[in-house]
C-alpha positions in Angstrom: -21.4 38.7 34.6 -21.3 41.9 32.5 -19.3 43.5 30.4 -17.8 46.7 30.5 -19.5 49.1 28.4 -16.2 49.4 26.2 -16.6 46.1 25.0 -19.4 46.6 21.8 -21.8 44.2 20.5 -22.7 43.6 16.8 -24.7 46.3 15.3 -28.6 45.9 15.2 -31.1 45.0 13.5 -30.1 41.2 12.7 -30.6 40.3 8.8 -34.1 39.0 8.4 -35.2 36.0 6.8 -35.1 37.0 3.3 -31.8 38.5 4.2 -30.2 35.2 5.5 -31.7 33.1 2.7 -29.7 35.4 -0.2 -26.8 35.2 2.1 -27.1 31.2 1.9 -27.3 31.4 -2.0 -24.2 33.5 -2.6 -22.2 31.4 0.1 -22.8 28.2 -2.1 -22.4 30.0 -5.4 -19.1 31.5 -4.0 -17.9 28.1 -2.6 -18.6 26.2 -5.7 -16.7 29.5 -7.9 -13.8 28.5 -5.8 -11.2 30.9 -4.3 -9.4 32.1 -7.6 -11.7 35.7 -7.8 -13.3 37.4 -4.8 -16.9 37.1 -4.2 -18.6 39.3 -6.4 -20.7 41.2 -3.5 -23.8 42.8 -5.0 -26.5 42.2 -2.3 -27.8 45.5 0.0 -26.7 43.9 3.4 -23.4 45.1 4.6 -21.0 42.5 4.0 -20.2 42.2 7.6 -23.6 40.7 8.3 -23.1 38.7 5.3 -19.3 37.6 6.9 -21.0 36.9 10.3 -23.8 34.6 9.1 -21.1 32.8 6.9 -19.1 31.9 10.0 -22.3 31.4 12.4 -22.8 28.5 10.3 -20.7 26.4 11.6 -18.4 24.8 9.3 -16.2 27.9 7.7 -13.7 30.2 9.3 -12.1 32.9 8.5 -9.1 35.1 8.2 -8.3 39.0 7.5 -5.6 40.1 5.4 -4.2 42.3 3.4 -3.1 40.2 1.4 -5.8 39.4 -1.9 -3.5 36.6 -3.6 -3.1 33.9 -0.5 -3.8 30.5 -2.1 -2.6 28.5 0.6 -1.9 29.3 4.5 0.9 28.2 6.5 1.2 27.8 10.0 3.0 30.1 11.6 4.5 31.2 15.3 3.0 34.5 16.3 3.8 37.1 18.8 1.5 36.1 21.4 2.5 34.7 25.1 -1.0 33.1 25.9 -1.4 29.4 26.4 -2.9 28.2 23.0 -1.8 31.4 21.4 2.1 30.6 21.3 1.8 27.7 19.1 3.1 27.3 15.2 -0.5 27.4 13.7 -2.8 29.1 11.4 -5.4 31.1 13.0 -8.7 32.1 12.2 -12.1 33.3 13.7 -15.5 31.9 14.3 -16.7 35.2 13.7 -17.4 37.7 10.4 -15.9 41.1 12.6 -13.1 40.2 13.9 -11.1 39.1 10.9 -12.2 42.1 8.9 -10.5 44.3 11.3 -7.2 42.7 10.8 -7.8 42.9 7.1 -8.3 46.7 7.2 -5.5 47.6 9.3 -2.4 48.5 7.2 0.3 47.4 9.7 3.1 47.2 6.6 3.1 50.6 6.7 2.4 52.1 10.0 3.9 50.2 12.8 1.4 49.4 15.8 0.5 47.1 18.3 -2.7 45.4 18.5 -5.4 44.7 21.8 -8.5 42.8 20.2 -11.0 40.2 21.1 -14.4 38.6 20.3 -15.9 36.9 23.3 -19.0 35.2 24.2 -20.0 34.5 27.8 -22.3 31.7 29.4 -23.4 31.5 32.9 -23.5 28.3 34.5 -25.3 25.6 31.4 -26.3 28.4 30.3 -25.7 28.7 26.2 -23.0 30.9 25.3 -24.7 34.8 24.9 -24.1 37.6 21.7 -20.1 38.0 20.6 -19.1 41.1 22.1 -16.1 42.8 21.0 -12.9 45.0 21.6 -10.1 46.7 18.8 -7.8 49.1 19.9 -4.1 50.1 18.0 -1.3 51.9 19.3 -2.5 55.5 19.6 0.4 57.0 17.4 -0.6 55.1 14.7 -4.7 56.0 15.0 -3.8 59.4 14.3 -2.4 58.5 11.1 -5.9 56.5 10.3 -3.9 53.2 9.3 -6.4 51.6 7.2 -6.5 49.8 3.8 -8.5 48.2 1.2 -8.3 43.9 2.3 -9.4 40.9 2.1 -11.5 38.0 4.2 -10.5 34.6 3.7 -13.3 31.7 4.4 -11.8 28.5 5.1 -12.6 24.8 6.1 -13.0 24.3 9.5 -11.8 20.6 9.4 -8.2 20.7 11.1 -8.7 23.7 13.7 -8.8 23.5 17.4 -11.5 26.0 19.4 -9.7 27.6 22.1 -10.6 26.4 25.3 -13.3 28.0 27.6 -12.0 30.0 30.2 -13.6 30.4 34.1 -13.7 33.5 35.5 -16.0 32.7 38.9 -19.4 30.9 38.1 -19.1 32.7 33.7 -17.5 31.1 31.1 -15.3 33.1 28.5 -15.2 31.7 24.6 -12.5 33.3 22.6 -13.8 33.3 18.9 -10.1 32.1 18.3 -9.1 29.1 16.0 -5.6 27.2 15.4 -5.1 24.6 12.9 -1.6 22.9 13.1 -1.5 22.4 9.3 -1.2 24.3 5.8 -5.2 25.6 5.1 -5.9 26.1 1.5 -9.0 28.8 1.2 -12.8 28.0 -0.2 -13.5 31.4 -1.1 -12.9 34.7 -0.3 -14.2 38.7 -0.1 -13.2 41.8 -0.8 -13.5 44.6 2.0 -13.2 48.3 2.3 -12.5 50.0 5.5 -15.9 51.7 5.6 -17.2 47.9 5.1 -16.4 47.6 8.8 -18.6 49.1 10.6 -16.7 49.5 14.1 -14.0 51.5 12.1 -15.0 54.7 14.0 -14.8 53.0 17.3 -11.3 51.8 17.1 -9.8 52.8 20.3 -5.9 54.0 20.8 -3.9 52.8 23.8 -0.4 54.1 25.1 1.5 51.5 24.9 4.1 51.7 27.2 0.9 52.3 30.1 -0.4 49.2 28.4 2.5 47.3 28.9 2.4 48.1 32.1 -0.6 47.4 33.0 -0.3 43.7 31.4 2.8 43.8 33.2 0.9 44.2 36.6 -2.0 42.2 35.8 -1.8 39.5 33.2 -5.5 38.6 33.4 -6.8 42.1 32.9 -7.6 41.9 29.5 -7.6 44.7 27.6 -6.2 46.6 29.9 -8.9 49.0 29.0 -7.8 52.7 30.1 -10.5 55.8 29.8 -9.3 58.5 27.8 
C-alpha cells in the first residue's frame, strides 16, 4: 500500500552520526537540568531532527503547546469521536513533528479546526516503514497565517497506551498517538519558532463544511483530502 502523494515524509538527509551523538548529549544534559527552563538549543541541526530522534528513542513522548509554563498535565476529554480518541487522557506523540505543529498553531486567537496525522504503515510482518504525515486548518484561518512562538513538552512514557494498529486489507496503519489515563509531570522541554517547523509552508486549508461532509459520508476516509 501507498500513500497519496499529499501525505509528506520527514525532510532528508537524516542527521549523521556525529549529529545523533550531540543530540544524545543534550537530551541527558536537558533531562538531568529538569523541566524548570527550556532547553537551551545551540546545536546546527534543526530542532525538529533533534525532537524526532528524542522521541525515536523509545522511552520519551511529547506534547505541543503554547503554553511555556505547564508543570504538570492533566487528563483531559477531547473533541475527538474515534475509538481510543474519546477517552479522558493526556495525549502525546511518538514523534518530534507532529507535536510541534500543535505548538505553533495559535488556535486562542484564530478559531479553526484541525485534520492531522503521523502514520507508519507495515505490510504483512513486515516492520512498520518512515512516518508519513498530514496538517491541514480551516482555510479561513490559513489566510490569516495563525502561527505562534510554542513549546515541546518531552515526557515519560511510563503510563501511556499506543493506539492500536489498524487493518486496512493485507497493511497495517500505526497512529503515532499516545494516551495516558493519569496526571504526566514533564522531564524537559523546548522552545520552538514557527520557522523551526519545517512543514510550516505545506500546511494545507480545508473547507470545512465540504469536510464535514465528506467525514459525514465516509468516516474511514481520512483526511478527507480534497485538491485545490
Amino acid at each position: 500500500m501507498k500513500l497519496p502523494a499529499y501525505w509528506m515524509t520527514r525532510p532528508a538527509p537524516p542527521p549523521d552520526r556525529g549529529t545523533s551523538a550531540s543530540f544524545d548529549r543534550l537530551l541527558e544534559q536537558a533531562l538531568a537540568n529538569g523541566p524548570d527552563e527550556p532547553i537551551d538549543y545551540r546545536l546546527e541541526a534543526p530542532k525538529w531532527q533533534f525532537l524526532c530522534h528524542a522521541a525515536d528513542r523509545g522511552r520519551l513522548l511529547l506534547h505541543g503547546s503554547g503554553d511555556p509554563a505547564i508543570s504538570r498535565f492533566e487528563p483531559r476529554q477531547p473533541d475527538d469521536n474515534s475509538e481510543f480518541g474519546n477517552r479522558r487522557a493526556v495525549f502525546a506523540a511518538g514523534d518530534g513533528l507532529w507535536p510541534m505543529y500543535y505548538a505553533i498553531l495559535d488556535r486562542d486567537r484564530h478559531p479553526m479546526s484541525l485534520i492531522n496525522g503521523c502514520v507508519r504503515l507495515a505490510s504483512g510482518s513486515e516492520r512498520l516503514g518512515e512516518p508519513h504525515y498530514y496538517f491541514s486548518i480551516s482555510a479561513q484561518a490559513l489566510k490569516q497565517q495563525p502561527w505562534r512562538p510554542g513549546t515541546v513538552y518531552l515526557l515519560p512514557a511510563g503510563t501511556f497506551e499506543l493506539q492500536p494498529r489498524m487493518r486496512v486489507g493485507d497493511v497495517s496503519v500505526q497512529l503515532a498517538q499516545w494516551a495516558s489515563p493519569v496526571p504526566v509531570t514533564p522531564v524537559a522541554k523546548l522552545a520552538v519558532q514557527p520557522e523551526d517547523f519545517p512543514f510550516l509552508d505545506q500546511i494545507r486549508g480545508h473547507d470545512d463544511e465540504r469536510l464535514w461532509t465528506r467525514a459525514a459520508a465516509d468516516p474511514d476516509g481520512f483526511p478527507w483530502h480534497e485538491e485545490a
